[in-house]
C-alpha positions, 0 to 999 in steps of 0.5 A, a space after each residue: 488459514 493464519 495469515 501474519 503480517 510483518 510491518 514496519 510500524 502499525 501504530 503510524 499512519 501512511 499508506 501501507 499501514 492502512 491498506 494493511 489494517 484494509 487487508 487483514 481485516 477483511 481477510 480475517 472474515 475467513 482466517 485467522 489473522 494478525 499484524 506484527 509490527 516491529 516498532 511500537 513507538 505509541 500506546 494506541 494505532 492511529 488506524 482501528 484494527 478490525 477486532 478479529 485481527 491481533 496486533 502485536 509489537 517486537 520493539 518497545 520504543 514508547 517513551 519509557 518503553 520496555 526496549 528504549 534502554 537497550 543499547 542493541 537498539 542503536 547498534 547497527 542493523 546487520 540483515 535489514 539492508 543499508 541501502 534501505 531507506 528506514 535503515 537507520 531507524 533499524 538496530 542489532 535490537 530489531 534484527 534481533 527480534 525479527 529473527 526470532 519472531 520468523 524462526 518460531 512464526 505459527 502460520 501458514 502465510 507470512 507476508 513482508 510489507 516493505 522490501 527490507 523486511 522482506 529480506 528478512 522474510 526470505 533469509 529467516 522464516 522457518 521452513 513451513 510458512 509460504 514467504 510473500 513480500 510486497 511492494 508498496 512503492 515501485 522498483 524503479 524507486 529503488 537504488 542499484 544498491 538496494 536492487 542488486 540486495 533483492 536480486 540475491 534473496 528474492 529468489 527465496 520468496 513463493 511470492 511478490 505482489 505489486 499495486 500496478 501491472 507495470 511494477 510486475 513486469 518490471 520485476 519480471 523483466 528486470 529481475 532474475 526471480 526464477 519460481 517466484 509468482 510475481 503478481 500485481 494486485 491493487 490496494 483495498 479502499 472500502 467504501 466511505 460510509 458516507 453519502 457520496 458527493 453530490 457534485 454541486 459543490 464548486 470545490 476542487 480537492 486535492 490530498 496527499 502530502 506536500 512533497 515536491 512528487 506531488 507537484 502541488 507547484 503545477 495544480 496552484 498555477 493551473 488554479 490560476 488559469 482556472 480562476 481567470 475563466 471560473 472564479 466562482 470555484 475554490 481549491 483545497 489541498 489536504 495534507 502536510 510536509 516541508 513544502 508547505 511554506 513554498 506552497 503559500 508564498 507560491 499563492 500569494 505570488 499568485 493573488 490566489 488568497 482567496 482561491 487555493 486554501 492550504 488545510 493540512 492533514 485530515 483524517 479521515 479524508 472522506 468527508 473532506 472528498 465528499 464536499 467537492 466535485 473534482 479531484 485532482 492529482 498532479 505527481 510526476 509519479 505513483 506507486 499506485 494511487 491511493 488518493 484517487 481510488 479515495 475520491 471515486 469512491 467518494 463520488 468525484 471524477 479525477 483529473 490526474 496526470 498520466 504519470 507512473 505507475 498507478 494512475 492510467 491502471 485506474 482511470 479510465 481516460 474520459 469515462 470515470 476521470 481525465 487523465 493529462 501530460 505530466 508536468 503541465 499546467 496548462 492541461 491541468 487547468 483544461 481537464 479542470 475546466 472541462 469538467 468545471 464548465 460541463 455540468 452533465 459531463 461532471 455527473 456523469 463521469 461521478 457516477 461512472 467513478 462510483 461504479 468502476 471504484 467498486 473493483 478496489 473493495 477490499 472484498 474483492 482485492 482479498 479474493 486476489 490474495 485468497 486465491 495466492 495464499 490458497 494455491 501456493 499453500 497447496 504447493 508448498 510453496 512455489 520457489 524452489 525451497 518451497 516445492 522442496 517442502 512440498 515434495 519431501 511432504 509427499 514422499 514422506 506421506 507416500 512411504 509411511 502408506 499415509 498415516 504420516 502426521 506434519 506439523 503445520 501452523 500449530 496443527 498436526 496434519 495427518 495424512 489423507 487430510 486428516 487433522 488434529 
């Protein structure tokens, strides 16, 4: 099966770019993959892709880049939708380009990784291809504007996949998809390559970057409870962005100079989960949960508050992690301290997060996609454009008593299975 990817930028960092690389490497054990990202704004990805995956670019913005001169680079973008939040990072150049990436596409899969490009995927790939969008963030995220765009062309796709059992029900029940398989399947997280934590460390350890979701305000107040009854412990945040200076005036307001530490991005992130005993998250929302599933499979029980989407999906409340009331800090600070002052309940809900993590491998999260891709291949498609396909595939093969031929994904398909 050739499998392509449409992603926003392959060469950044972020969370969709590396469950991507995750996916298609792992994908590419069995089938032929590659990642086609719209913009190239470096010479190199941040992230290594797996050798067997092909990466390639549509739009050179590298300083000097081949496509930086083009003055369709800065007109407006006119498919990508507007009310998308990279909308102004989109052009004439960029529609341009994308359109005639989908309308030649050699593959028997394209997926969308972001719900503008997914757009995109349902108005402009050719009939052939199964379209799959994903959703990496939620709906409810989404404005009515942006919403009222993908009830009109999401009815195009075979498929959506959410990170969460509660994003798909709300794309079921809130959106009108009628013959789209709407399915949730999490994000891949490998396993780290390290030995993981050893649960002796009197560390806390939060990641992710310094934005007001992230409520890093509420984990550093319920520090300072936490410092009042064990000030042997520490905390470390990992990560950067524009709430870093009000995050240090907080520690300081707070005397926990000695206590809370400010370590800015790391990466990679796994050695960093390794040297602590707890991991704590404390969003008001996740579109999954991507840290947790980082330090489980590193060794650490996470404490983490109960908020949408992810997290209750992932934790299993008292046996791999604590899940706590969104928004408070004084039950932050108790699920720390219970784990902090039971040694034996520490270790065992460790051992309890490396095992239940294995489920997020990303062997087993391709099978999921596998099995998607397989069965609608086989269907051509399941929207109505792609049961059409599979029809007119069939009737032709009937007719012509089975020696009809089929161009697909660049082979011809002869009838009865036969290929050449």
């Amino acid at each position: 099966m050739h499998i392509s990817f449409l992603i926003h930028n392959a060469y950044g960092i972020g969370g969709t770019i590396r469950t991507t690389y995750n996916l298609a490497g792992t994908l590419a054990q069995q089938h032929d993959v590659e990642i086609v990202s719209v913009f190239r704004h470096r010479d190199d990805p941040v992230f290594t892709p797996d050798p067997r995956v092909r990466v390639r670019h549509l739009v050179d913005i590298r300083p000097g880049g081949a496509d930086v001169e083009d003055p369709d680079l800065r007109r407006p973008a006119r498919v990508f939708p507007r009310a998308e939040s990279r909308y102004e990072q989109y052009g004439a150049l960029s529609d341009r380009r994308i359109a005639e990436h989908l309308a030649m596409v050699e593959a028997d899969v394209v997926v969308g990784t972001r719900p503008g490009l997914n757009v995109h995927l349902a108005r402009q790939t050719r009939r052939g291809p199964v379209r799959v969008g994903q959703e990496h963030l939620t709906l409810g995220t989404h404005g009515v504007a942006l919403r009222a765009t993908l009830r009109g062309v999401y009815p195009r796709l075979d498929a959506l996949t959410t990170t969460t059992e509660a994003d798909a029900r709300a794309y079921r029940e809130k959106m009108r998809l009628p013959g789209v398989q709407v399915r949730a399947v999490p994000n891949p997280v490998p396993e780290p390559g390290i030995d993981p934590a050893d649960g002796t460390g009197k560390w806390v350890v939060a990641a992710g970057r310094l934005a007001p979701v992230k409520r890093y305000d509420l984990l550093i107040r319920a520090f300072d409870t936490v410092r009042a009854q064990r000030p042997d412990w520490r905390l470390r945040i990992y990560g950067g962005g524009r709430q870093k200076e009000a995050l240090r005036r907080l520690i300081d307001e707070l005397g926990l100079y000695n206590h809370v530490y400010l370590m800015g991005p790391a990466h990679p992130i796994e050695p960093e989960w390794a040297k602590g005993s707890i991991a704590a998250v404390t969003s008001s929302m996740e579109s999954f949960g991507m840290t947790i599933v980082e330090a489980m499979r590193c060794g650490l029980p996470v404490v983490s508050t109960d908020c949408p989407h992810g997290p209750g999906e992932i934790i299993d409340n008292g046996v791999d992690g604590r899940l706590v009331e969104v928004g408070n800090a004084e039950a932050i600070a108790a699920g720390l301290l219970e784990l902090i002052n039971d040694d034996a309940l520490r270790h065992q809900m460790a051992d309890a997060a490396l095992r239940d993590s294995e489920r997020f491998d990303p062997s087993r999260v391709a099978e999921r996609h596998e099995s998607l891709f397989s069965g609608l291949t086989a269907r051509g498609g399941t929207s109505l454009g792609g049961r059409m396909r599979g029809s007119l595939h069939r009737t032709r093969g009937a007719l012509l008593g089975g020696a009809y031929t089929v161009r697909s994904a660049g082979r011809t398909v002869l009838g009865k299975g036969r290929t050449a």
